[in-house]
C-alpha positions in Angstrom: 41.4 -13.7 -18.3 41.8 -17.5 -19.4 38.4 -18.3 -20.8 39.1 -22.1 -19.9 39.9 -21.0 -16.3 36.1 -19.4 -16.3 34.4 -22.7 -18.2 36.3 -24.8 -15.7 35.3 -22.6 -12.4 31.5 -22.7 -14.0 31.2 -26.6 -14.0 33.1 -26.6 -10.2 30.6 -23.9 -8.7 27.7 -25.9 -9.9 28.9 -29.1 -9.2 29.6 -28.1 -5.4 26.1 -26.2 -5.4 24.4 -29.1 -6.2 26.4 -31.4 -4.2 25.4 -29.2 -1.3 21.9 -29.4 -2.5 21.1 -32.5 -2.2 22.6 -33.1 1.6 20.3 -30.5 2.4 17.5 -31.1 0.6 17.0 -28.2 -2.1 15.2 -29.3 -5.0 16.1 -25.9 -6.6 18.6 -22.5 -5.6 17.2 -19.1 -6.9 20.2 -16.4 -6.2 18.6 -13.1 -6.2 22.0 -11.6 -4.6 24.8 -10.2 -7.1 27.3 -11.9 -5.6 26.1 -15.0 -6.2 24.8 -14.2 -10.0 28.5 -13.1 -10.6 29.7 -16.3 -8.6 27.7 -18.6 -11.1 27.8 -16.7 -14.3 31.2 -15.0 -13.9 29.8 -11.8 -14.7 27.8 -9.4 -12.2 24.1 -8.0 -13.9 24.4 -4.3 -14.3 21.1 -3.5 -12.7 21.7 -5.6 -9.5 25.1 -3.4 -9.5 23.0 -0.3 -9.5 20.3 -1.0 -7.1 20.2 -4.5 -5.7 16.4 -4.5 -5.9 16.1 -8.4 -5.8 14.6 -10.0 -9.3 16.2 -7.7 -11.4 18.9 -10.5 -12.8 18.2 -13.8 -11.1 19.4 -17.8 -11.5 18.1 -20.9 -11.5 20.2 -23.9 -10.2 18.0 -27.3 -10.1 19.7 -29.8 -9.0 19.0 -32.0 -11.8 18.7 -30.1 -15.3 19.7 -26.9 -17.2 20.9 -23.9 -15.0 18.7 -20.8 -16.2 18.9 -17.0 -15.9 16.1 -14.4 -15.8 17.3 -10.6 -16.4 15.2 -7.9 -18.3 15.1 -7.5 -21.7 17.7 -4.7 -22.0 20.3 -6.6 -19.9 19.7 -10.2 -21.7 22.4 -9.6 -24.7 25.4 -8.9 -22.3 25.0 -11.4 -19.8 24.7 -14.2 -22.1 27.6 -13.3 -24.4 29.6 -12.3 -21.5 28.6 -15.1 -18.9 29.1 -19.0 -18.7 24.8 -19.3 -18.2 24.3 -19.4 -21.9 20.2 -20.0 -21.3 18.4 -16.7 -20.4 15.1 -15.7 -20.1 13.9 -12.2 -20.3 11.0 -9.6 -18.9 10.3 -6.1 -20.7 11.1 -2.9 -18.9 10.4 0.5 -19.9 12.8 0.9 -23.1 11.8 0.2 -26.5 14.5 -2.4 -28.6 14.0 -2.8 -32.1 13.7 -6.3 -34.3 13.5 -4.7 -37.5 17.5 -5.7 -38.4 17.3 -9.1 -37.5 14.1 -10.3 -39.0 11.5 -10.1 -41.2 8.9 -9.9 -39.1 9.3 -7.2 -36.8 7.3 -7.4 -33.4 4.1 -5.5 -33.2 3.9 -2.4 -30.7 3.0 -3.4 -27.1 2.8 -1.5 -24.3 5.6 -1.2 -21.9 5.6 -1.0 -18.0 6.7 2.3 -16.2 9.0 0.5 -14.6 10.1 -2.6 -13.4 7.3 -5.0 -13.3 7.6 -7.0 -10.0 4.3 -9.4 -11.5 6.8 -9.4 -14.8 9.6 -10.4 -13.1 8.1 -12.8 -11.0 6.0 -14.2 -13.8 9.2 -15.2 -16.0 10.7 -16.7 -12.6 7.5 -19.0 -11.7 7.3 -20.5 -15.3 11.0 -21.2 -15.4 10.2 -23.4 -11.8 7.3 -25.2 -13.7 9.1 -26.1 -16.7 11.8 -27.7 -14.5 9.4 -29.1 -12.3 9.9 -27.7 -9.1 7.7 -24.8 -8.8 6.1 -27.4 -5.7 9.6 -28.2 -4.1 11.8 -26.9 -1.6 13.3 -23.8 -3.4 16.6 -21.8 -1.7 16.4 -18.0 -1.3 18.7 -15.6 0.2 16.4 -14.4 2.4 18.4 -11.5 3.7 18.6 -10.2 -0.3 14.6 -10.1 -0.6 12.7 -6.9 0.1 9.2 -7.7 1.9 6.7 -6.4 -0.8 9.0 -9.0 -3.1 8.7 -11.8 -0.2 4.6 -11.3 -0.4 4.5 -11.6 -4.3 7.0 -14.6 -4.5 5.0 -16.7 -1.7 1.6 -15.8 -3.2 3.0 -16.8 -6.8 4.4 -20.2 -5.5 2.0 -21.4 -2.7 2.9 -25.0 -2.7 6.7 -24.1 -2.8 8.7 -24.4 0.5 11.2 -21.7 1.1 14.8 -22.2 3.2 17.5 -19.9 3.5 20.4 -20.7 0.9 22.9 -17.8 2.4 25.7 -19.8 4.3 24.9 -22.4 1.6 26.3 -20.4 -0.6 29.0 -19.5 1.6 29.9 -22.6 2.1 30.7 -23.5 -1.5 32.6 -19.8 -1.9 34.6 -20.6 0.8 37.1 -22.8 -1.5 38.1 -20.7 -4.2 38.8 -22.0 -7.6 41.7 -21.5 -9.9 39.6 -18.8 -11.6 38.9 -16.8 -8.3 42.3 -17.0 -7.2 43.5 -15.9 -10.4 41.2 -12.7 -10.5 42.1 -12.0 -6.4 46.1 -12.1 -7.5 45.6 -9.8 -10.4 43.7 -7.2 -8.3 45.8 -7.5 -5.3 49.3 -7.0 -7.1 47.9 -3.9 -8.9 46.5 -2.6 -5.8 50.1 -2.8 -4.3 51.5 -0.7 -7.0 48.7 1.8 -7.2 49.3 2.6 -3.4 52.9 2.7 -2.8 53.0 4.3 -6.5 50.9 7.0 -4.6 51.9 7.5 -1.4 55.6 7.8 -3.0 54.5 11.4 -4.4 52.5 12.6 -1.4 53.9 14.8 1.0 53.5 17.1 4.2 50.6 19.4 2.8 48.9 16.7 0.3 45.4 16.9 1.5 42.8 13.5 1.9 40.9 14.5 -1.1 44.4 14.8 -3.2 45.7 11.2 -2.5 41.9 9.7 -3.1 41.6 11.4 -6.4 45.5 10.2 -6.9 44.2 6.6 -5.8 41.1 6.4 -8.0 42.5 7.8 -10.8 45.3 5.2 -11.0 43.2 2.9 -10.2 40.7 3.1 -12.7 43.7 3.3 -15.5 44.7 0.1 -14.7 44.5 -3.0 -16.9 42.1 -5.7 -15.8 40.7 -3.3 -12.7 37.4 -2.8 -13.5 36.0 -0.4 -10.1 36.9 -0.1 -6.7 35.0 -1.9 -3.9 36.6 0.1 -0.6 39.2 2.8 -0.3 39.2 3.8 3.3 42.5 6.2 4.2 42.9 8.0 7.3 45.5 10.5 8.1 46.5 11.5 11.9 44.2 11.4 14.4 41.3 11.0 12.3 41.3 7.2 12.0 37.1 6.4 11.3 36.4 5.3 7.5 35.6 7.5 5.1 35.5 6.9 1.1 34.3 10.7 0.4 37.4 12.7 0.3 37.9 15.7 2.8 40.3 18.2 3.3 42.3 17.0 6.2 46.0 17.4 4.9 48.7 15.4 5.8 51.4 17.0 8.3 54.8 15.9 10.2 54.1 12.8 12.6 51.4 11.9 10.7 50.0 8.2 10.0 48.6 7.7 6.4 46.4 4.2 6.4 44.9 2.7 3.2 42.7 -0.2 3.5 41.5 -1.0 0.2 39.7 -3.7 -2.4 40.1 -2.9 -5.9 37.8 -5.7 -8.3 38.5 -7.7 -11.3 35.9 -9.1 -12.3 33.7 -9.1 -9.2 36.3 -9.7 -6.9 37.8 -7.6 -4.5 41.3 -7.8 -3.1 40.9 -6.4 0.6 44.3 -5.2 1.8 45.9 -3.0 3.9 49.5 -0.7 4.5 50.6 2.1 6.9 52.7 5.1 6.3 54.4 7.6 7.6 55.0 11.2 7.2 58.1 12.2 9.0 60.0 10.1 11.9 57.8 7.9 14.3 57.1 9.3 17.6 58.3 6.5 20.4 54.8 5.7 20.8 53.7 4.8 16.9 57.1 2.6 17.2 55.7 1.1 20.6 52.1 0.2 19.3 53.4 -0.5 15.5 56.0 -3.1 16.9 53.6 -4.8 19.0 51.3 -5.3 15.8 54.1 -6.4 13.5 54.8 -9.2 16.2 51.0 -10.5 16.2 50.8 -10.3 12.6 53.9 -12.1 11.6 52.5 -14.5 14.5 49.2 -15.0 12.4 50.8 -15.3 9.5 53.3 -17.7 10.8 50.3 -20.3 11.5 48.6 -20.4 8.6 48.1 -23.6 6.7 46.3 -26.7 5.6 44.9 -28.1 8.5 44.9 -25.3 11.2 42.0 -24.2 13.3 41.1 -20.9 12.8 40.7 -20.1 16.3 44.1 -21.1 17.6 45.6 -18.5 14.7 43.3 -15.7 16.7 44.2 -17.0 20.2 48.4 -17.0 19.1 47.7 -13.3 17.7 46.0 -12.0 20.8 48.4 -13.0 23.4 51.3 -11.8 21.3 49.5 -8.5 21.2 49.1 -8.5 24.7 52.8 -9.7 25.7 54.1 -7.1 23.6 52.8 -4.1 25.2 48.7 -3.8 24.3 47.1 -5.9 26.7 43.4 -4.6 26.4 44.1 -5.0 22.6 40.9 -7.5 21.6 38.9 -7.8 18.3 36.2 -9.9 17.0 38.5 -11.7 14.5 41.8 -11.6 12.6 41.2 -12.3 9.6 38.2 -13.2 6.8 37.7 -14.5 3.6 36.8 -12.0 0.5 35.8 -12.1 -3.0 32.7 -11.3 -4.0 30.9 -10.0 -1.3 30.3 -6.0 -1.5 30.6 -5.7 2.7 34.1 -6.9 1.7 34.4 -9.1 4.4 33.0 -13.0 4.5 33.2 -16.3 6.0 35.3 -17.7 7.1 36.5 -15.9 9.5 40.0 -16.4 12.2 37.5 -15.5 15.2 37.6 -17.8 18.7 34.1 -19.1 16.7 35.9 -20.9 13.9 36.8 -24.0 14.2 36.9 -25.7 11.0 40.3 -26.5 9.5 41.7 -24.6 6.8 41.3 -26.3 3.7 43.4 -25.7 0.1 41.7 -22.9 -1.8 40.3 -20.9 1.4 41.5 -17.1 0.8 42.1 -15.5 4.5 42.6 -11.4 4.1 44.8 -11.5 7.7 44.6 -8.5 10.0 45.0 -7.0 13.6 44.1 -2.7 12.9 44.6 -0.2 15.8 42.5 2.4 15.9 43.0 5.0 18.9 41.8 8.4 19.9 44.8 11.0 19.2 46.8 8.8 17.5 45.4 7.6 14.2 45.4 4.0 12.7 48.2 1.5 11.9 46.9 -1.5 9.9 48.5 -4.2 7.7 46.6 -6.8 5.9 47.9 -9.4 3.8 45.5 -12.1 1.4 47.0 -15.5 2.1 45.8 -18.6 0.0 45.9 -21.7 1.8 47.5 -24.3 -1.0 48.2 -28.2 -0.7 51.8 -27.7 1.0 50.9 -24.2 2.2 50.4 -20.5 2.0 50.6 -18.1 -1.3 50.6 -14.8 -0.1 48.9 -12.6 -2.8 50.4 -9.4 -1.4 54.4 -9.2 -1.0 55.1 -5.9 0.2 57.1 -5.2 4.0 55.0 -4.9 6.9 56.3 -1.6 8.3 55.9 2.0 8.7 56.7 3.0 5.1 57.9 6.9 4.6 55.5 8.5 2.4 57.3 10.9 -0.2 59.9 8.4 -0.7 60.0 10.5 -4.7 60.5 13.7 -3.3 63.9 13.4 -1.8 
């Protein structure tokens, strides 16, 4: 990845943050979320990966003076050589590190917690706010990422501190990607295409659920630049509900095969989605798979600079419903992704959105069926919304594609 693209994505983030800041009034952002670290620092902390316990890795935007991270002593090293925050502050855990190769004067034995240290933690985080000078202001949380025993400890170790909720603050600034975001969404999404339709080209009648995840995975973990995999939902036949642990439903004639995926590089996930089928489509997977190629083109159709969100939904819908689906409704068509581990965030193509679509919003657009005896058909394609525009990050046909196609 182009390390100026990362520098350059760093000084945007934190210029918007800050910008956003001050209309509302924050004299300070503390991310607790993972998402937002890796948003900020470009890299994602290990721990929060591993148990999203909030103060484990944390930052410190003010919005006037040096940006600061807080991590634990085992975790400082990567995350400030592989990060854009170059200033981080650490807490001791449970492991024992050795000084005695990089100076003379080794530390002296102290004890160690038995585990994370919430007064630690906390401890680092309230002298970081007094040395900036804000450990009295109004400070933005995600409150939603916070755990109540940790909500107790931070309001009893800041009591002059006002609290607000920073969540759609953050959202807000994500929802423009930058050159750097885009970049890492284009990489995943390309390889993802190839790593599915590379797959579903061996499977055939017989190849069971567990078989084409294992064949998904493992390509997918062999690939440059993909570093894990976010979602991998496939559903064969009637069996259409979401399920990431494999089972052994095997494919057979008539069958549907969906994959609606997000594979990551570097913290971003490319959410996309293609049908196949195994055999000839039965008059009614041609009925209800026309009907949703015509509301997805139609969706696709609208996008650009300057549309309303909601008139892309409204279009979809009624050409859902004049082509032979009438009680077909959803809650949206579309969303934007990146770094989010739900997969799905704002904004959204709902009849709620009515802000216009702005270069650099990222829209993953979609209309699923799901239906009781017949399976799933979905298509979803990531379109960037660019200055004369749409980019569309996936390029392959929206159609029933025959699975086995490297069998024949």
């Amino acid at each position: 990845m182009n390390g100026s693209l990362r520098e350059k994505h760093h000084h945007i983030v934190l210029e918007r943050l800050r910008t956003l800041m001050t209309e509302e009034g924050i004299d300070a952002l503390i991310t607790f979320k993972n998402e937002n670290v890796t948003y900020i620092n470009t890299l994602p902390s290990s721990f929060l990966s591993l148990s999203n316990v909030a103060t484990l890795a944390m930052i410190i935007v003010p919005r006037e003076g040096d940006v600061v991270g807080i991590c634990c002593d085992f975790e400082r090293p990567a995350l400030a050589a592989g990060g854009m925050v170059r200033d981080w502050r650490e807490f001791p855990m449970w492991i024992y590190i050795d000084d005695q190769f990089i100076t003379d004067h080794p530390a002296k034995r102290t004890d160690k917690p038995e585990f994370f240290s919430l007064d630690l933690s906390i401890g680092v985080l309230v002298d970081c706010l007094k040395a900036a000078g804000v450990e009295k202001g109004t400070l933005g949380v995600e409150t939603i990422a916070i755990q109540m025993p940790i909500w107790q400890v931070l309001q009893q170790a800041l009591p002059d501190a006002s609290f607000v909720d920073s969540s759609a603050l953050f959202y807000k600034a994500r929802a423009v990607k930058t050159d750097y975001e885009i970049e890492c969404l284009r990489i995943a999404a390309r390889a993802q295409e190839d790593i599915v339709f590379d797959t579903m080209a061996e499977i055939g009648i017989g190849t069971t659920h567990a078989d084409i995840i294992s064949r998904l995975s493992s390509r997918a973990m062999a690939a440059p630049h993909i570093e894990s995999i976010r979602m991998m939902f496939v559903s064969i036949g009637p069996l259409f509900s979401p399920c990431m642990s494999p089972y052994e439903v095997a494919v057979q004639n008539g069958d549907l095969i969906k994959y609606d995926g997000a594979l990551v590089v570097r913290g971003y996930g490319a959410d996309a989605a293609r049908t196949f089928i195994a055999g000839k489509p039965s008059a009614d997977q041609e009925r209800v798979n026309t009907a949703l190629i015509a509301a997805h083109k139609k969706a696709l159709s609208m996008m650009g600079p300057g549309v309303i969100p909601k008139d892309v939904f409204n279009a979809a819908m009624r050409v859902a419903h004049d082509n032979g689906l009438p009680n077909f409704m959803r809650g949206h068509v579309g969303h934007s992704v990146g770094l989010d581990h739900t997969v799905e965030e704002p904004p959204f193509l709902s009849p709620l959105s009515v802000e216009p679509m702005i270069p650099g919003n990222v829209f993953c657009v979609e209309l699923p069926y799901y239906a009781h005896n017949f399976g799933s058909i979905m298509n979803e394609d990531i379109v960037v919304i660019t200055e004369t525009g749409t980019e569309f990050l996936t390029s392959r046909e929206v159609k029933l594609h025959p699975i086995g196609t490297q069998r024949k």
